[in-house]
Structures are given as C-alpha cells and as structure tokens.
Predicted model as a PDB file, atoms N, CA, C, CB and O in Angstrom, pLDDT in the B-factor column:
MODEL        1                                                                  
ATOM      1  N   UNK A   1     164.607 285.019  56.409  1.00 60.00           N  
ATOM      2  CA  UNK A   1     164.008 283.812  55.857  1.00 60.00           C  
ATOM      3  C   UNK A   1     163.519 282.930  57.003  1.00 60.00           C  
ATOM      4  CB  UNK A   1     165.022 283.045  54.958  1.00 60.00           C  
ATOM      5  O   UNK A   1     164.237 282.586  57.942  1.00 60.00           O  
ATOM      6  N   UNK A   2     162.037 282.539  56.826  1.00 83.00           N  
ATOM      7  CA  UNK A   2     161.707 281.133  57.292  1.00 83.00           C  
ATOM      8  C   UNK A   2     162.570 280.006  57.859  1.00 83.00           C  
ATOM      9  CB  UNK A   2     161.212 280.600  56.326  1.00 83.00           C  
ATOM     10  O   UNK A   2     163.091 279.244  57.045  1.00 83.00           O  
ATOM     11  N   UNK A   3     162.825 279.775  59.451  1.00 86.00           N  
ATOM     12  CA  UNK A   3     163.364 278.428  59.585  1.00 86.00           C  
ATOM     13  C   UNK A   3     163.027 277.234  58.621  1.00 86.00           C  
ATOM     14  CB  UNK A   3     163.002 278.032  60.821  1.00 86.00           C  
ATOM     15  O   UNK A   3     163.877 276.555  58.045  1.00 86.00           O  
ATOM     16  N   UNK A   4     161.701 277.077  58.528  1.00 88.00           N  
ATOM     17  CA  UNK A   4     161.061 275.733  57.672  1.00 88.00           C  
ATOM     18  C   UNK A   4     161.246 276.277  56.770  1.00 88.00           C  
ATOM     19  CB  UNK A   4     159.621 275.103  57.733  1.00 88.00           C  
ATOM     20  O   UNK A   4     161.670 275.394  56.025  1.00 88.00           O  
ATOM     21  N   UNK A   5     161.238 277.906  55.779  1.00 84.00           N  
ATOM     22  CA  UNK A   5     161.264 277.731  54.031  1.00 84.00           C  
ATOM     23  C   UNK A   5     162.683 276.982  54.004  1.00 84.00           C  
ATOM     24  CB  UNK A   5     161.272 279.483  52.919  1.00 84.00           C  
ATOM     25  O   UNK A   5     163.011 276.029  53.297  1.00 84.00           O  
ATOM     26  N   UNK A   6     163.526 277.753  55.080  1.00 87.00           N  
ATOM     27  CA  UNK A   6     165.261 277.412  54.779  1.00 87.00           C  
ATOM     28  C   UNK A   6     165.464 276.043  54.585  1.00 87.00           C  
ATOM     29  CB  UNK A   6     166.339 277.798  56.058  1.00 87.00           C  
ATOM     30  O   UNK A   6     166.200 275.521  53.747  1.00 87.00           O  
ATOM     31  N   UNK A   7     164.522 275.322  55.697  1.00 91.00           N  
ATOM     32  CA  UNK A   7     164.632 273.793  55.428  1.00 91.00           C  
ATOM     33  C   UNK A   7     164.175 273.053  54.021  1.00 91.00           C  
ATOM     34  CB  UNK A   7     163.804 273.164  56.489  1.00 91.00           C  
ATOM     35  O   UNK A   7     164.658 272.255  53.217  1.00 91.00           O  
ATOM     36  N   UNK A   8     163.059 273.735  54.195  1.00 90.00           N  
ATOM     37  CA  UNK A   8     162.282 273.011  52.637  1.00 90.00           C  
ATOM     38  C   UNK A   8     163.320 273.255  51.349  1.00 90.00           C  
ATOM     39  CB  UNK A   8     160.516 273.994  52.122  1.00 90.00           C  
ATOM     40  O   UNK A   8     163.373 272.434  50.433  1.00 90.00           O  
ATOM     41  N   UNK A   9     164.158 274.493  51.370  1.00 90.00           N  
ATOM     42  CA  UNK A   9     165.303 275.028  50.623  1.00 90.00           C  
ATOM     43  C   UNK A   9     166.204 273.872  50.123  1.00 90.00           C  
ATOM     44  CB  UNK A   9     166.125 276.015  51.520  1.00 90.00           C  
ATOM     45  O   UNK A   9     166.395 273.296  49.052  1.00 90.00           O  
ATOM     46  N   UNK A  10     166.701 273.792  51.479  1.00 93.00           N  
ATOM     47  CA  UNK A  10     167.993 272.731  51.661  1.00 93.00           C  
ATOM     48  C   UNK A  10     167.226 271.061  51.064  1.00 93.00           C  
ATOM     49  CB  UNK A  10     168.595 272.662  53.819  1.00 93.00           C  
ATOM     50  O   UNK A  10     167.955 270.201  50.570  1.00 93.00           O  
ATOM     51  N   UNK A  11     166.138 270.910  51.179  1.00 93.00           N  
ATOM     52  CA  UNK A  11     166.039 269.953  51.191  1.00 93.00           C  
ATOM     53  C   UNK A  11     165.762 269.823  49.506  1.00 93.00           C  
ATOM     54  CB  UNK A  11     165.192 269.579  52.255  1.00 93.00           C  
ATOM     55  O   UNK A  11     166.436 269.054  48.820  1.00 93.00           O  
ATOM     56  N   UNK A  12     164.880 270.519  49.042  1.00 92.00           N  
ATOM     57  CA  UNK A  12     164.653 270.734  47.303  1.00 92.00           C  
ATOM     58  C   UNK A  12     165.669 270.158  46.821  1.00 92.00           C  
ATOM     59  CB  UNK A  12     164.618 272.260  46.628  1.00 92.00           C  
ATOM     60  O   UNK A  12     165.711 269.073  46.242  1.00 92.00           O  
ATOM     61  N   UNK A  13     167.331 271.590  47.280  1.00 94.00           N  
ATOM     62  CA  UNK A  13     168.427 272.167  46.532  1.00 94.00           C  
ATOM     63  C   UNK A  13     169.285 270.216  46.707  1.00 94.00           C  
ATOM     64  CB  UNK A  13     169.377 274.035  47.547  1.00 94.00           C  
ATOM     65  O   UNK A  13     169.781 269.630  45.745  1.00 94.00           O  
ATOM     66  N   UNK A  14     169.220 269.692  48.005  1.00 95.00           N  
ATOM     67  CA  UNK A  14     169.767 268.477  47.729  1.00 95.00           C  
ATOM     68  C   UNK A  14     168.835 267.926  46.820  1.00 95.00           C  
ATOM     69  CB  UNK A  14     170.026 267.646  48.899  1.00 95.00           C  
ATOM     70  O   UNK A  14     169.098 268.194  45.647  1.00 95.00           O  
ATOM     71  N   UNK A  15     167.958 267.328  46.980  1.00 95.00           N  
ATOM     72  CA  UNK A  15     167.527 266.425  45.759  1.00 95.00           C  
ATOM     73  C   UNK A  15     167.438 266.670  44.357  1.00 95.00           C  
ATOM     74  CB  UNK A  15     166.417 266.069  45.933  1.00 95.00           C  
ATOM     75  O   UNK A  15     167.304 265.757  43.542  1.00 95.00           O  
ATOM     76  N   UNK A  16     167.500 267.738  44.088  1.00 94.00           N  
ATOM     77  CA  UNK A  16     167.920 268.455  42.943  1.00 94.00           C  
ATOM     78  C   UNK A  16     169.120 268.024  42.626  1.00 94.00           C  
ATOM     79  CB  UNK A  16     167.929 269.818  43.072  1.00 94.00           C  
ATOM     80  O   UNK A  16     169.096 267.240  41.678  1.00 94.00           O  
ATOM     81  N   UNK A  17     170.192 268.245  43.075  1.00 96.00           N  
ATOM     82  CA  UNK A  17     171.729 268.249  43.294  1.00 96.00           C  
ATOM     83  C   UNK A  17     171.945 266.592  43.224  1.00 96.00           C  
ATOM     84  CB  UNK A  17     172.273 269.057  44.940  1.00 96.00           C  
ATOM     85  O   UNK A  17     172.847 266.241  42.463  1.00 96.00           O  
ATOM     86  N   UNK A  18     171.436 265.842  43.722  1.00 97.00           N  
ATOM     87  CA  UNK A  18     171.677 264.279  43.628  1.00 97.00           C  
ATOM     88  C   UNK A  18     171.343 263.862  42.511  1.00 97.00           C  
ATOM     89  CB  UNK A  18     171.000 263.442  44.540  1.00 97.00           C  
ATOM     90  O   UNK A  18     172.163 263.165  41.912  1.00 97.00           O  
ATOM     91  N   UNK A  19     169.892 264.188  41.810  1.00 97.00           N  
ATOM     92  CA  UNK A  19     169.904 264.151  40.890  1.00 97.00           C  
ATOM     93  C   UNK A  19     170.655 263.970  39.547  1.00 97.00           C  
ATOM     94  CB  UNK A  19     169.574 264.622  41.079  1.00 97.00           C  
ATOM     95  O   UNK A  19     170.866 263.029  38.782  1.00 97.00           O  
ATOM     96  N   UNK A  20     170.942 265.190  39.598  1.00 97.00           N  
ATOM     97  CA  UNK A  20     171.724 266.018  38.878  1.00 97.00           C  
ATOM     98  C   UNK A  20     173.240 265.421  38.381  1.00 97.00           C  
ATOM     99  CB  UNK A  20     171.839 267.221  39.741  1.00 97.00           C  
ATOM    100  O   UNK A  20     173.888 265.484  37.336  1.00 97.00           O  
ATOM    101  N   UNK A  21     173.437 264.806  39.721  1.00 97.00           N  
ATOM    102  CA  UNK A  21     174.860 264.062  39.984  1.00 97.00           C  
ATOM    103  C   UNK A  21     174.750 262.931  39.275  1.00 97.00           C  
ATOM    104  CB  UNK A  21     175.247 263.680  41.501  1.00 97.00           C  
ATOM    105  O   UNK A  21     175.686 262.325  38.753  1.00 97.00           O  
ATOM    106  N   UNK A  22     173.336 262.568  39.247  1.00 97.00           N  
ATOM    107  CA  UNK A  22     173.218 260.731  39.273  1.00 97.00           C  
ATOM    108  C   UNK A  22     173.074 260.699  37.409  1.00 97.00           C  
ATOM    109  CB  UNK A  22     171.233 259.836  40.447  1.00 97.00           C  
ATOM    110  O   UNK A  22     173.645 259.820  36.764  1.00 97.00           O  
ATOM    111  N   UNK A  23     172.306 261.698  36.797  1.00 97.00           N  
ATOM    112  CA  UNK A  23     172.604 261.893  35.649  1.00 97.00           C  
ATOM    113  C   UNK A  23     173.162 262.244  34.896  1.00 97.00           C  
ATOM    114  CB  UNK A  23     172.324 262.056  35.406  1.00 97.00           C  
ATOM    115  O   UNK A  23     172.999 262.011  33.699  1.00 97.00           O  
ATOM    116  N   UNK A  24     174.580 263.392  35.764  1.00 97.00           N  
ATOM    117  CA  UNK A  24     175.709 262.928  34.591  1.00 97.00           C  
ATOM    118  C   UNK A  24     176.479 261.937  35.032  1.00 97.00           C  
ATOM    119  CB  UNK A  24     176.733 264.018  34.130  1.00 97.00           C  
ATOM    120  O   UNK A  24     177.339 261.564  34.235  1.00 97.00           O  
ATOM    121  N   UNK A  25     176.420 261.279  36.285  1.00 97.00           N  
ATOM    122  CA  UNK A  25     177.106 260.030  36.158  1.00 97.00           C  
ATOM    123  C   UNK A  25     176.894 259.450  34.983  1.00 97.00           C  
ATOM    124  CB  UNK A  25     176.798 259.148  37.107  1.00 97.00           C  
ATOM    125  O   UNK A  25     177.659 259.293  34.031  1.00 97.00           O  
ATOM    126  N   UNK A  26     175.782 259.146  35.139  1.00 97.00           N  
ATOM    127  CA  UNK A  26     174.954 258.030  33.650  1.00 97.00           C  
ATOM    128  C   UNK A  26     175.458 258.570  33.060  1.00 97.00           C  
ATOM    129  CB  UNK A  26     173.359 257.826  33.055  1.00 97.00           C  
ATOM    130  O   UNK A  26     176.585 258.694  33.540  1.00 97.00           O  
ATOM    131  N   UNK A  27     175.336 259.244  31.865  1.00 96.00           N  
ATOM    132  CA  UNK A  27     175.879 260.013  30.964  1.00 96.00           C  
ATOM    133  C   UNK A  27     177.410 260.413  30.351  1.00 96.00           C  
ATOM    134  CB  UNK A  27     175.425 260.844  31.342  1.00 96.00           C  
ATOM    135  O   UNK A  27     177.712 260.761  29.210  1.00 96.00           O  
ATOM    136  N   UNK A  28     178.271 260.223  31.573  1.00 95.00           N  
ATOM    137  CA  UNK A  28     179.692 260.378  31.356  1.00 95.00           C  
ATOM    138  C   UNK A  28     180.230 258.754  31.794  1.00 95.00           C  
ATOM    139  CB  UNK A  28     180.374 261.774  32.390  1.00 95.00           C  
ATOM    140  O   UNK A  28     181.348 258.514  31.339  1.00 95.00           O  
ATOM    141  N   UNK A  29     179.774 257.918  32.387  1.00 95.00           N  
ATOM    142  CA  UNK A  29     180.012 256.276  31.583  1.00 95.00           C  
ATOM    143  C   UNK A  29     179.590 255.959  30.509  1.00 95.00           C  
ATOM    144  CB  UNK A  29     179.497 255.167  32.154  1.00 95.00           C  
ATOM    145  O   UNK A  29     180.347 255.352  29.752  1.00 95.00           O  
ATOM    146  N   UNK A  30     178.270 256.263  30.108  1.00 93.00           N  
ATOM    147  CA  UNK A  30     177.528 256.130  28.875  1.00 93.00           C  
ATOM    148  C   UNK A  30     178.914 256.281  27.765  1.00 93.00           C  
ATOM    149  CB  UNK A  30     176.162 257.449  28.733  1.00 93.00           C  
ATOM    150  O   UNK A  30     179.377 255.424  27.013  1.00 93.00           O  
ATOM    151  N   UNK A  31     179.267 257.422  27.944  1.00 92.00           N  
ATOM    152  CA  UNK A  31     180.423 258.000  26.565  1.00 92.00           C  
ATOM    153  C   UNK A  31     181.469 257.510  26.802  1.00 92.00           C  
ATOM    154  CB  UNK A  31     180.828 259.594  26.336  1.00 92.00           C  
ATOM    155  O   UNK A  31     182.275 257.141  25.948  1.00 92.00           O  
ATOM    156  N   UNK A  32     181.594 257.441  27.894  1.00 92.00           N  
ATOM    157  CA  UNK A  32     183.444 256.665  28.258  1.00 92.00           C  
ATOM    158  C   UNK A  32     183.170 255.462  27.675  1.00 92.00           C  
ATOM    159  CB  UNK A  32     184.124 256.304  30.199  1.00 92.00           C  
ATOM    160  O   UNK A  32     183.948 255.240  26.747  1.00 92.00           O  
ATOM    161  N   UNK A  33     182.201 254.421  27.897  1.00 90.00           N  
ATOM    162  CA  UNK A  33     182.042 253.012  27.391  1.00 90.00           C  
ATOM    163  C   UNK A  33     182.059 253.247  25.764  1.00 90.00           C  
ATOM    164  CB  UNK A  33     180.538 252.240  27.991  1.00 90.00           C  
ATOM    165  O   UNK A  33     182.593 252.407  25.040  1.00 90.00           O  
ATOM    166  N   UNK A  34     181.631 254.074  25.389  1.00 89.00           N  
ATOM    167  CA  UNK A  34     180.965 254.103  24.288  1.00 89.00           C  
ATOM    168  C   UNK A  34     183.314 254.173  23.104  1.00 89.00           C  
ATOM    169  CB  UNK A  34     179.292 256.048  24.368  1.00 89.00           C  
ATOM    170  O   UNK A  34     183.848 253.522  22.207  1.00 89.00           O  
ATOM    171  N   UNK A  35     183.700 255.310  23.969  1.00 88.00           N  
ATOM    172  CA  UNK A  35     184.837 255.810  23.965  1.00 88.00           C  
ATOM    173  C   UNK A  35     185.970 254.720  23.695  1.00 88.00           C  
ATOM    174  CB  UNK A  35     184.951 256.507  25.161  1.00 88.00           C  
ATOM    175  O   UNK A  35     186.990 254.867  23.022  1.00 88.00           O  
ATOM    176  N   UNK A  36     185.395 253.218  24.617  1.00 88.00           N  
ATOM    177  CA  UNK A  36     185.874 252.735  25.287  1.00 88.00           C  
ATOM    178  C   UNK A  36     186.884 252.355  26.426  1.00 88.00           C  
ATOM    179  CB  UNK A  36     185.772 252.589  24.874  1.00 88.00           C  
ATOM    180  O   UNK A  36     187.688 251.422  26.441  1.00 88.00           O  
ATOM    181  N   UNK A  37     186.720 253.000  27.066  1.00 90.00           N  
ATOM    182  CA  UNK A  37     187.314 252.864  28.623  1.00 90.00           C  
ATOM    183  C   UNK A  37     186.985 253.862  29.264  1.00 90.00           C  
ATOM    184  CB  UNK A  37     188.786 252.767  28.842  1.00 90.00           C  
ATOM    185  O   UNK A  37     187.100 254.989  28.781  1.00 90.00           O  
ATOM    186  N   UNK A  38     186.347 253.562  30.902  1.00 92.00           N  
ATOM    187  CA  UNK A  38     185.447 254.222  31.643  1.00 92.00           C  
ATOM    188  C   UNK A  38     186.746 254.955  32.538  1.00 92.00           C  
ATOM    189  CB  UNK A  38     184.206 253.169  32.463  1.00 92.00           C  
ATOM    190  O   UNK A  38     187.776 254.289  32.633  1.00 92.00           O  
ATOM    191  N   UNK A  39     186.708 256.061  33.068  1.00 92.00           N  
ATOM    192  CA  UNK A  39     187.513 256.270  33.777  1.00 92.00           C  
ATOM    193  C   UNK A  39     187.209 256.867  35.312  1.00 92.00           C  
ATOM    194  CB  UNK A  39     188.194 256.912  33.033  1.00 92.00           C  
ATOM    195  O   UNK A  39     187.086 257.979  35.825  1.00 92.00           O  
ATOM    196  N   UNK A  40     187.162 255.468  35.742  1.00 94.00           N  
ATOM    197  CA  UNK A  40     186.294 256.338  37.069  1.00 94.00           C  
ATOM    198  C   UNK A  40     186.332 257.689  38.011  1.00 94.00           C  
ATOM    199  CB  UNK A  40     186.348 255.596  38.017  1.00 94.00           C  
ATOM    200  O   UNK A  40     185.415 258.119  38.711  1.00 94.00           O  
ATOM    201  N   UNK A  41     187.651 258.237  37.832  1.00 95.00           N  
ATOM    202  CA  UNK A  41     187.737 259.840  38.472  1.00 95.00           C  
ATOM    203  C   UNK A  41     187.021 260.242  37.778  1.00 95.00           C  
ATOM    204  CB  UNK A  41     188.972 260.765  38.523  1.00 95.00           C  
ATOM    205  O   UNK A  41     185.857 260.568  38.013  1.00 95.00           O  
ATOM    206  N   UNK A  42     187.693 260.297  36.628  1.00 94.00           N  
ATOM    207  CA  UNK A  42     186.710 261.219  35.713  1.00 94.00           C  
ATOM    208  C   UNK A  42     185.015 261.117  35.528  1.00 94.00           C  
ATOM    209  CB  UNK A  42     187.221 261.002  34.324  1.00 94.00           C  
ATOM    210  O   UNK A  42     184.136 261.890  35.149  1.00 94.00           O  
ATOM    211  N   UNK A  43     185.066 259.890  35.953  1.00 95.00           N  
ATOM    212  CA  UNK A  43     183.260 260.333  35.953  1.00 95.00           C  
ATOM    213  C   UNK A  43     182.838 260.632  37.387  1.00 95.00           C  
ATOM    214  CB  UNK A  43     182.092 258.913  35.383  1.00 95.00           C  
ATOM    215  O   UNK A  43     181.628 260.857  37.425  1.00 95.00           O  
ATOM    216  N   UNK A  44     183.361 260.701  38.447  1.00 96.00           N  
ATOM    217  CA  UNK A  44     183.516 261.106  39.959  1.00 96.00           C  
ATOM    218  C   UNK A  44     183.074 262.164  40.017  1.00 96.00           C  
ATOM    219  CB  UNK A  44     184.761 261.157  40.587  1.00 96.00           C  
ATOM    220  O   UNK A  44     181.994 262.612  40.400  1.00 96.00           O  
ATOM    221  N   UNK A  45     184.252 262.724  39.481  1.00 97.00           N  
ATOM    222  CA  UNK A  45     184.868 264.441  39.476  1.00 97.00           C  
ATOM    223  C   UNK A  45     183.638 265.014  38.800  1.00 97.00           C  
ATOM    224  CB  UNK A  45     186.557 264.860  38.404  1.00 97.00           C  
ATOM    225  O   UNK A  45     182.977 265.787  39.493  1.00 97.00           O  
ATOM    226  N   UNK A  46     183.147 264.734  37.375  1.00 96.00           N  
ATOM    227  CA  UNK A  46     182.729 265.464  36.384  1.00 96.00           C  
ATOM    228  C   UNK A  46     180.735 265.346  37.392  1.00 96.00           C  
ATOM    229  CB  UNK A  46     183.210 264.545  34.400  1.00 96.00           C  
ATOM    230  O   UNK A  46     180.048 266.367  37.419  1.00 96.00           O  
ATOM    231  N   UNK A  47     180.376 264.446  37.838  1.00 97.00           N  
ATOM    232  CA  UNK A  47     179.453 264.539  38.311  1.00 97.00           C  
ATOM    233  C   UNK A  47     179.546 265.012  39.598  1.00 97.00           C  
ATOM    234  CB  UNK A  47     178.939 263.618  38.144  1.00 97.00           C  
ATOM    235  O   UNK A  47     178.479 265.507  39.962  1.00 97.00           O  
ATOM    236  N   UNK A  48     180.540 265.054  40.541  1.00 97.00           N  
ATOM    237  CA  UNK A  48     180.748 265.851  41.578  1.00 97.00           C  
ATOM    238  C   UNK A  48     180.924 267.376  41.116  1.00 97.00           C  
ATOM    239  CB  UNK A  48     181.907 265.316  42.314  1.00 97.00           C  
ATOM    240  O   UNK A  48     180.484 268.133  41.981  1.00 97.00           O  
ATOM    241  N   UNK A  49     181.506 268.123  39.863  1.00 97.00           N  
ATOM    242  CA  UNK A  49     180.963 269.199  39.716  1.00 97.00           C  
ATOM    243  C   UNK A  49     179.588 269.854  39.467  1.00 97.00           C  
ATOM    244  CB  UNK A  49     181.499 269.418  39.112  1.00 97.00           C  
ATOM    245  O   UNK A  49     179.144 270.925  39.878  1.00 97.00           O  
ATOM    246  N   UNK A  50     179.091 268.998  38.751  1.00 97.00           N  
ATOM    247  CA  UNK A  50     177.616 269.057  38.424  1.00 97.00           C  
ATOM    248  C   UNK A  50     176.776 269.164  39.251  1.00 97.00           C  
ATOM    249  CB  UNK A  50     177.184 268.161  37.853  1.00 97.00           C  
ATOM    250  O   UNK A  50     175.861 269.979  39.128  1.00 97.00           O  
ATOM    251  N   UNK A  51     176.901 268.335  40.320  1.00 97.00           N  
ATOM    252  CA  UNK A  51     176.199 268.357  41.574  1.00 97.00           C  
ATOM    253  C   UNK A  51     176.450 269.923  41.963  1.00 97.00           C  
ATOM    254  CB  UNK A  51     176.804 267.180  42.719  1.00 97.00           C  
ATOM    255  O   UNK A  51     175.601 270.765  41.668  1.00 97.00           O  
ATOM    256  N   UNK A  52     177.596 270.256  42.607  1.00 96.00           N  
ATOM    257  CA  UNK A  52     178.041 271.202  43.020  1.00 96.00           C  
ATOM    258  C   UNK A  52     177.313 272.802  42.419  1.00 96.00           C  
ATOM    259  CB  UNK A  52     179.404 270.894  42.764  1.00 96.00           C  
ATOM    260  O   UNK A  52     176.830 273.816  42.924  1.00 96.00           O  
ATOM    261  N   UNK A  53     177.612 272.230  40.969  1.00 96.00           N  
ATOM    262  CA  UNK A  53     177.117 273.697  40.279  1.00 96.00           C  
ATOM    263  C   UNK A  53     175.438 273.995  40.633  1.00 96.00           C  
ATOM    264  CB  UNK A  53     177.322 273.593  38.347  1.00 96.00           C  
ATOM    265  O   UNK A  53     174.929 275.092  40.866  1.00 96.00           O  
ATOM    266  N   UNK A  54     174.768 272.661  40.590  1.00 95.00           N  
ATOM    267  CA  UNK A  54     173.500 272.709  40.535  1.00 95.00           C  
ATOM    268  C   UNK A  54     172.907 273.238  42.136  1.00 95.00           C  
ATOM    269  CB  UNK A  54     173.039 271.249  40.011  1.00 95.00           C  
ATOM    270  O   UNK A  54     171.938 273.988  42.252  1.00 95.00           O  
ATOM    271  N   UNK A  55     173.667 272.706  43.264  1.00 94.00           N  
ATOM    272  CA  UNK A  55     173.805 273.529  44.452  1.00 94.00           C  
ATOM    273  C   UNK A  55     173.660 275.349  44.191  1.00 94.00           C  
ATOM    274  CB  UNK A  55     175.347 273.093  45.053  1.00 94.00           C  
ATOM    275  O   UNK A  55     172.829 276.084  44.724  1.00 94.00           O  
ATOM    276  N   UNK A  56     174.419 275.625  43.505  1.00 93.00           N  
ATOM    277  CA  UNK A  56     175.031 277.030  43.394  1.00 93.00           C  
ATOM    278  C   UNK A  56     173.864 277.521  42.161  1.00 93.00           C  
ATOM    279  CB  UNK A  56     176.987 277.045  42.867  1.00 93.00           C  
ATOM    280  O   UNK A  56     174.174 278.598  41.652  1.00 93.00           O  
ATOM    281  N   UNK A  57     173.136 277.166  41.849  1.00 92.00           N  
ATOM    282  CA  UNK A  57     172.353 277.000  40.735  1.00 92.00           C  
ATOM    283  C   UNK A  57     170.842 277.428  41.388  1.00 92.00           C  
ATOM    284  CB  UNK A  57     172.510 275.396  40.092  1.00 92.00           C  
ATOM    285  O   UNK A  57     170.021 278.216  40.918  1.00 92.00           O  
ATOM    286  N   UNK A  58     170.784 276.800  42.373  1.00 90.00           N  
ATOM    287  CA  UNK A  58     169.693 276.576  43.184  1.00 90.00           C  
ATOM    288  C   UNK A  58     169.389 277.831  44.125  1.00 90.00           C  
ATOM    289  CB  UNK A  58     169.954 275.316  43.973  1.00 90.00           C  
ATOM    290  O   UNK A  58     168.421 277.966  44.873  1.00 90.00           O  
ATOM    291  N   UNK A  59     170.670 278.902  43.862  1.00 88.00           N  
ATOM    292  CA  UNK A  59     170.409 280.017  45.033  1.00 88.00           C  
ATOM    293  C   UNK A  59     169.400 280.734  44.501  1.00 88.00           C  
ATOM    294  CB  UNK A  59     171.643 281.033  45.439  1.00 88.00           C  
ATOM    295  O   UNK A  59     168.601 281.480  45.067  1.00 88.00           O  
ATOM    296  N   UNK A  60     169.544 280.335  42.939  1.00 86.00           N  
ATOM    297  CA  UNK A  60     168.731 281.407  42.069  1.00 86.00           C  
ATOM    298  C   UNK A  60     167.250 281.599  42.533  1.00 86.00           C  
ATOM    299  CB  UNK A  60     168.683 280.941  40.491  1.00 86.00           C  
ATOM    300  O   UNK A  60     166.567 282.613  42.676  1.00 86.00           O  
ATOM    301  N   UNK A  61     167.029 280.449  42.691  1.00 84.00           N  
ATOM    302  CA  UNK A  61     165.674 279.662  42.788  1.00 84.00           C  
ATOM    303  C   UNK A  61     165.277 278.557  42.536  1.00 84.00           C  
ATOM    304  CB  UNK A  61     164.941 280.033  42.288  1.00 84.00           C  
ATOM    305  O   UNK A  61     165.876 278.001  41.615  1.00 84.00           O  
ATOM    306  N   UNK A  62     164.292 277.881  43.119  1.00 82.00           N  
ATOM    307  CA  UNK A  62     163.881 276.592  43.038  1.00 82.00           C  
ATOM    308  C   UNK A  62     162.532 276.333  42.377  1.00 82.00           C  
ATOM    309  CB  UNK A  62     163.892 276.095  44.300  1.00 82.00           C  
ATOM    310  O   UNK A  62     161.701 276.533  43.262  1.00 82.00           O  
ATOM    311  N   UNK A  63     162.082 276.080  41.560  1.00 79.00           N  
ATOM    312  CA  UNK A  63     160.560 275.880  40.673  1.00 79.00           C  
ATOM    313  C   UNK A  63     159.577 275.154  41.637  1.00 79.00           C  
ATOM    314  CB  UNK A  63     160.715 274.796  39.118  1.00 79.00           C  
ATOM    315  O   UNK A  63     158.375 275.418  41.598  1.00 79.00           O  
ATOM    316  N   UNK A  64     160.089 274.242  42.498  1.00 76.00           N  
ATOM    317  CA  UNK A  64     159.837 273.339  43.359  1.00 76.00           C  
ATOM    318  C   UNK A  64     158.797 274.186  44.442  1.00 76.00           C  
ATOM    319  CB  UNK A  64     161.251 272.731  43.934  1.00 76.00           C  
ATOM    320  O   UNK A  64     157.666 273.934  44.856  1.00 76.00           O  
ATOM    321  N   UNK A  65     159.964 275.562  44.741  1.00 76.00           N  
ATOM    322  CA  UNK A  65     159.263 275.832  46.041  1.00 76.00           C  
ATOM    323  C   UNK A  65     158.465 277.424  45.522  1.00 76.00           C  
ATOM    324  CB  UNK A  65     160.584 275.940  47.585  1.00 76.00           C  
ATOM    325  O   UNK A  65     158.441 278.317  46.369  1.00 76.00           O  
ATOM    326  N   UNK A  66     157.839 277.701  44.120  1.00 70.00           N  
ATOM    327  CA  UNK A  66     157.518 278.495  43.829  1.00 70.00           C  
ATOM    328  C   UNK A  66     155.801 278.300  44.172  1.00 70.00           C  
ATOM    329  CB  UNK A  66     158.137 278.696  42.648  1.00 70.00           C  
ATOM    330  O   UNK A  66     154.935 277.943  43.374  1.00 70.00           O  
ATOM    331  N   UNK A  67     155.662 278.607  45.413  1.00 58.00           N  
ATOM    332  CA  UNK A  67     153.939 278.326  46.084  1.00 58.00           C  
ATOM    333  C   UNK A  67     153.293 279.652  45.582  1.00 58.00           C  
ATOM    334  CB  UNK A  67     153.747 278.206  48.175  1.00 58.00           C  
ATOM    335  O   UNK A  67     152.108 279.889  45.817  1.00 58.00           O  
TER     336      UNK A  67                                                      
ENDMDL                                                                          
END                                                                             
C-alpha cells in the first residue's frame, strides 16, 4: 500500500470514527434524558464502542476513498 493512500486511510477511517462517536453520543443522552437520568459512563463507553467498531468497520473499505 501507498504511503499517502495509507494516510488518506487513516485519515477518512478517523473522521468517520468521530463521527460516528459524536452520534451515538447524541443519541444515547437523547434516551437516557428521555429515560430520565443520563448516565455518563454509559454514554462514554457505548459511544467509545461505536467509534471503535466503526474503526474496525473501515478495514472493509471506505466509500470516501473509492477514486
């Protein structure tokens, strides 16, 4: 592989991944409030997996870098 594809890779697969994070954050306060009471690990954790998976998600391929 490409030094620069590898980079352009890494760089997609994070912003993808932050993403990813930042919307089930939203999403898992959304329901905890809704639940009523937010629990902040739990929305930590649950978007720190998400992130994670979407990392691992990303080996598949990226739509981003389909030139």
């Amino acid at each position: 592989m490409n030094k620069n594809i590898f980079k352009e890779w890494i760089k997609c697969a994070i912003i993808r991944a932050i993403k990813t994070f930042a919307q089930t954050a939203v999403a898992t306060i959304g329901t905890s409030y809704a639940i009523g009471d937010v629990n902040w690990i739990i929305v930590a954790s649950t978007a720190l997996l998400a992130g994670i998976l979407s990392l691992l998600t990303s080996i598949a391929g990226l739509p981003e870098l389909d030139k």
